[in-house]
N, C-alpha and C positions, 0 to 999 in steps of 0.2 A: 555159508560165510557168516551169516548171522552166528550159528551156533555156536560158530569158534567164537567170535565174538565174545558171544557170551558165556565161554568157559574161560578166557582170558579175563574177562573180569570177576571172575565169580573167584581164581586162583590170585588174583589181585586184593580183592575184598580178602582174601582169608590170609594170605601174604601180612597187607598192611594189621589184619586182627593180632598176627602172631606177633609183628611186631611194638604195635600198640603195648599190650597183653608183658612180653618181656621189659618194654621200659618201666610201665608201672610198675614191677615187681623188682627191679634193679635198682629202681632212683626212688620210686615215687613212696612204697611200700617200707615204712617205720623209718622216713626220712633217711633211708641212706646215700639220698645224693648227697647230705654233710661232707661224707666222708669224703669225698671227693674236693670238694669245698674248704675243709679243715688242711687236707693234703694239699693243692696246694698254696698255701697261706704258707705253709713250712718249707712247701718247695724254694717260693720266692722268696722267703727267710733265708734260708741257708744260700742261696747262688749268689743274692746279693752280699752278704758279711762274708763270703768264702771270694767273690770278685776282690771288693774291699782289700783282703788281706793278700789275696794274691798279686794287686797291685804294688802294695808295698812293698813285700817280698820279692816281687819282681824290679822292682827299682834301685832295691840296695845289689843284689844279684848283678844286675846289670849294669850301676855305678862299678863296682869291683873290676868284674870283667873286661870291659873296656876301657879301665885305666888302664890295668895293667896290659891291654893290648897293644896299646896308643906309648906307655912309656916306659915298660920296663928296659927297652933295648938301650935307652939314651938314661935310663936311672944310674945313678952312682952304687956301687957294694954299701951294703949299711943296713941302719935296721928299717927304715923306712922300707926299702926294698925288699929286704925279706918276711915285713909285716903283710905287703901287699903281695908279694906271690906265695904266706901261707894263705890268706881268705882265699885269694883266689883258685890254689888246689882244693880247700871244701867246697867250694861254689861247683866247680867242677865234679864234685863227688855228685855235689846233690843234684845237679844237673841229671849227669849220668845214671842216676838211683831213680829218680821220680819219674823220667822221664821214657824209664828202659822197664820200669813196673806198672804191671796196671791199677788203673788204679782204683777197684773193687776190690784188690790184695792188701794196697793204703788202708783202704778205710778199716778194712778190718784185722788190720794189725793195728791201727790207731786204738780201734775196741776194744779187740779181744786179748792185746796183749800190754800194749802201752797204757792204756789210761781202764784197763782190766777191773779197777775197784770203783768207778763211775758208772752210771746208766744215764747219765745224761747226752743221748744218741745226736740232737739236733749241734749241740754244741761240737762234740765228737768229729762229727760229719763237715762240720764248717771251716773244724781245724782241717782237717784230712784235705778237702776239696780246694781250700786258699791254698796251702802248700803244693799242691799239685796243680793248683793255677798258675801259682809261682814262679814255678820252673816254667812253662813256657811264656809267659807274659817276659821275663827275662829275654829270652832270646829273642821276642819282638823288641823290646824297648832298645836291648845290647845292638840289633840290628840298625832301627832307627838313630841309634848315636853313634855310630861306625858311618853311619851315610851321610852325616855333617861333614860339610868341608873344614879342612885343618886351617883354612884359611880363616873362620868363624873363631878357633882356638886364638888362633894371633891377632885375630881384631879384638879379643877379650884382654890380650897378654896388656897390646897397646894402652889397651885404654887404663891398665896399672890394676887390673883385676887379678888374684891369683887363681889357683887352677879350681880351688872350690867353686870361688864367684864365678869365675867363667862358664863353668858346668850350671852352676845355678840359675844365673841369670841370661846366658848367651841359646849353649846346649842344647840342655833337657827342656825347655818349651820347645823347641824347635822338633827335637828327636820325637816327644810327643804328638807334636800336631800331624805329624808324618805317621804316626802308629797310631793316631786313635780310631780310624776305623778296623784295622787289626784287632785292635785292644774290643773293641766292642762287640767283634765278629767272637772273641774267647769267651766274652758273657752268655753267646748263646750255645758256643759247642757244654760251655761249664753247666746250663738250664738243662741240656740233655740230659748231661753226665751225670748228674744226682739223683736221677730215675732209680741206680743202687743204689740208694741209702734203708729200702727195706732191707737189705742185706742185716743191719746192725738195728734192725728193730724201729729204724725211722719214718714215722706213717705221712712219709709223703704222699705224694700225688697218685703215684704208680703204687704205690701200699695200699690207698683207699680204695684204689681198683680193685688189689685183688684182696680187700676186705669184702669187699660188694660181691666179689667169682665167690671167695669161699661160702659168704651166706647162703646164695641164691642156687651155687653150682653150673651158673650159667657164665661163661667164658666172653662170648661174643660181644655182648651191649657192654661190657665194663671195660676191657680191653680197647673195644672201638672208642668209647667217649675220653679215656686218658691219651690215647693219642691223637684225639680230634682236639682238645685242652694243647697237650703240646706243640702242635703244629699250629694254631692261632698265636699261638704264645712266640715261636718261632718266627712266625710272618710278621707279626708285627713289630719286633724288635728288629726284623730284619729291614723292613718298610721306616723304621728310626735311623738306621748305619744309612740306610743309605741318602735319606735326607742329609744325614750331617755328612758322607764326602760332598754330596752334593756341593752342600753350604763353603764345604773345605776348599773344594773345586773355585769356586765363587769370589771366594777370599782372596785368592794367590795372584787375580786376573787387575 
């Protein structure tokens, strides 16, 4: 019994050596944990200004849409009404486009083919990822303003607001406070999703990693620690959503 014992530790000591022994040589060895480090500073560059712009994007998207769901049927012939169901066939195009591509294809048609005489990947990448944020943060938002009551419309109408201000001030706070933890849950699937931005040459997080495989040629410790980074990174924005329905919860009582 002893013996085993102590061939169990003797495979344990030499276990923990090897792995000792691999992290120096992956992180510790000519500072390449930087890379790591440097990766993602860029990661949370780019998710954050591509959330940003997908928000926006997503709110004019979602303005359009659900006007013209709410009123083309009662709109008069004219040009107003046909101003508003042409956006609304692009909206729908782009919908159908971003939404029905992946978007590792985005990005590298934003590269390789659209913005082709550029190397500025981070930027490239932010475009690519907002736009593709875009489109679904639309269909959350267009969701959350479809679930207002039409009753909230005519309590705005009443009070001598036209249909902007009533959207403005009545609405779209409403429609939001209803999709913000939606909206927050898209921050994190968008933090995954730009793991491919090595694709177009951008040394994110997942790039620093396999800066670190290609130097060393060890797979294991570089691969594990970028996605031991991403799943903290994950948890704890996740542990933020849900304080704030929590909070949302809290509010409405």
């Amino acid at each position: 019994m002893s013996a085993w014992l102590a061939n169990i530790k003797a495979d344990f000591i030499l276990w923990f050596a090897d792995i000792k022994a691999d992290f120096i040589v992956n992180f510790v060895e000519k500072s390449r944990w930087k890379y790591l480090i440097s990766g993602l500073a860029v990661t949370l560059r780019i998710t954050l200004f591509a959330v940003l712009m997908g928000v926006l994007i997503g709110c004019v998207v979602a303005i359009v849409r659900s006007t013209y769901d709410k009123n083309a049927a009662v709109m008069r012939k004219g040009f107003g009404r046909s101003m508003l169901s042409f956006f609304n066939k692009i909206c729908r195009v782009y919908l159908t486009v971003i939404r029905g591509t992946p978007v590792v294809i985005q990005l590298m048609i934003m590269y390789y083919v659209i913005f082709a005489s550029s190397r500025n990947g981070v930027l490239i990448a932010t475009m690519a990822f907002g736009i593709n944020s875009g489109a679904y943060v639309a269909e959350i938002i267009r969701g959350g303003i479809m679930s207002i009551d039409n009753g909230q419309f005519e309590a705005g109408r009443s009070l001598g607001f036209n249909y902007i201000q009533t959207m403005y001030y009545i609405v779209i706070p409403q429609a939001l406070k209803n999709v913000l933890p939606a909206l927050a849950n898209e921050f994190i699937v968008l933090l995954k999703e730009t793991s491919v931005s090595g694709y177009v040459a951008v040394r994110d997080l997942t790039k620093g990693g396999d800066i670190i495989r290609g130097a060393t040629y060890s797979a294991f410790m570089p691969l594990i620690a970028v996605a031991l980074v991403y799943l903290v990174l994950v948890m704890f924005f996740s542990y933020l959503v849900g304080k704030l329905e929590r909070r949302l919860r809290n509010s409405e009582h």
